[in-house]
Each structure stands twice: as structure tokens, then as C-alpha cells.
N, C-alpha and C positions, 0 to 999 in steps of 0.2 A: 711127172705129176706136179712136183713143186711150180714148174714155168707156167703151167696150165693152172694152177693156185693163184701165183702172183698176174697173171691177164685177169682173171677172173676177179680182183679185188680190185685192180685198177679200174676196171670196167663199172666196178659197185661204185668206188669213190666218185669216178664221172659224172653216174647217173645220178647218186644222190647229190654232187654240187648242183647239176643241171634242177634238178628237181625244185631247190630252194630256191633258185633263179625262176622257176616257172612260177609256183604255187605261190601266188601273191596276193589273192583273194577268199578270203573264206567266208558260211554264211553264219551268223550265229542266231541258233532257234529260240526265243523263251515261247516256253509254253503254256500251259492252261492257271490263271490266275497269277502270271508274272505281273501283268498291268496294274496287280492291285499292290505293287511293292510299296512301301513310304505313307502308304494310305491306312491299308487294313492288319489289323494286328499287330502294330509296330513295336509292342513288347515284345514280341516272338521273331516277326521277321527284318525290325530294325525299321530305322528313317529315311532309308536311300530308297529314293524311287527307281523304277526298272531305266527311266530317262540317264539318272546318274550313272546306275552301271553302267550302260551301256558306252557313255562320256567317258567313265574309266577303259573301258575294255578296248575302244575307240586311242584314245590317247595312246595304249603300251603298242597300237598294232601299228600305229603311224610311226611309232618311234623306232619300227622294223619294220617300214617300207609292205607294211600289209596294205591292201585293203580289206574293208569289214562291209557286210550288207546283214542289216537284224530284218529279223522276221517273227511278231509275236504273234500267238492265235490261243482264244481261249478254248477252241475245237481240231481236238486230237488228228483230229483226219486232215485238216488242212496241212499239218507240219508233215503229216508223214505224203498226201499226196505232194 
């Protein structure tokens, strides 16, 4: 049982190196009135436009070899189709 323990973690360790190696791209969604970040309400939801964040989130992902694709829709059904 133990030998069969320790294959079985080697195997985990493998797949998740392999996995970080693969998973290099992800999408990031805003949703319904992100477009209006920096614009509307900026007492409440602050000065950064949705442009900025996304220059932020952009920069941390470069700087681990991610890539990023944004997708914003102010209609529910498109993020989820």
C-alpha cells in the first residue's frame, strides 16, 4: 500500500508540473456595466477604468509568462454563451 501511495503522488506531482507548463492562457470575463468603471459612480466604484484594470491584470500575467484574452459584454448571455 505505501509503494502504491508514493507512485500515486509522484504521478500527482508530474501532472500538476505538466499542467503549469500547459495552462498558459486564460480568459478574463467583466461583465454587465464593467465598461462603465472610471466613468460612472467613481465615489463608489473609484477612478480606474475597466482599460486600467485590465493593464494591471495584463502586466502580473506577463510577468508569469501567462497569456490573458479579456472579454467584456454588458449582456449576461454572451459571457455565459
Amino acid at each position: 500500500m505505501e509503494k502504491l501511495l508514493c507512485i500515486v503522488i509522484q504521478l500527482s506531482i508530474s501532472y500538476f508540473d505538466n499542467l503549469e507548463k500547459i495552462m498558459k492562457k486564460i480568459l478574463v470575463m467583466n461583465g454587465p456595466n464593467l465598461n462603465m468603471l472610471g466613468i460612472r459612480e467613481t465615489g463608489v466604484y473609484g477612478a480606474k477604468t475597466l482599460d486600467e484594470v485590465n493593464a494591471f491584470i495584463l502586466k502580473q500575467a506577463k510577468d508569469k509568462d501567462v497569456e490573458l484574452e479579456f472579454f467584456q459584454s454588458n449582456h449576461e448571455g454572451a459571457l455565459i454563451d
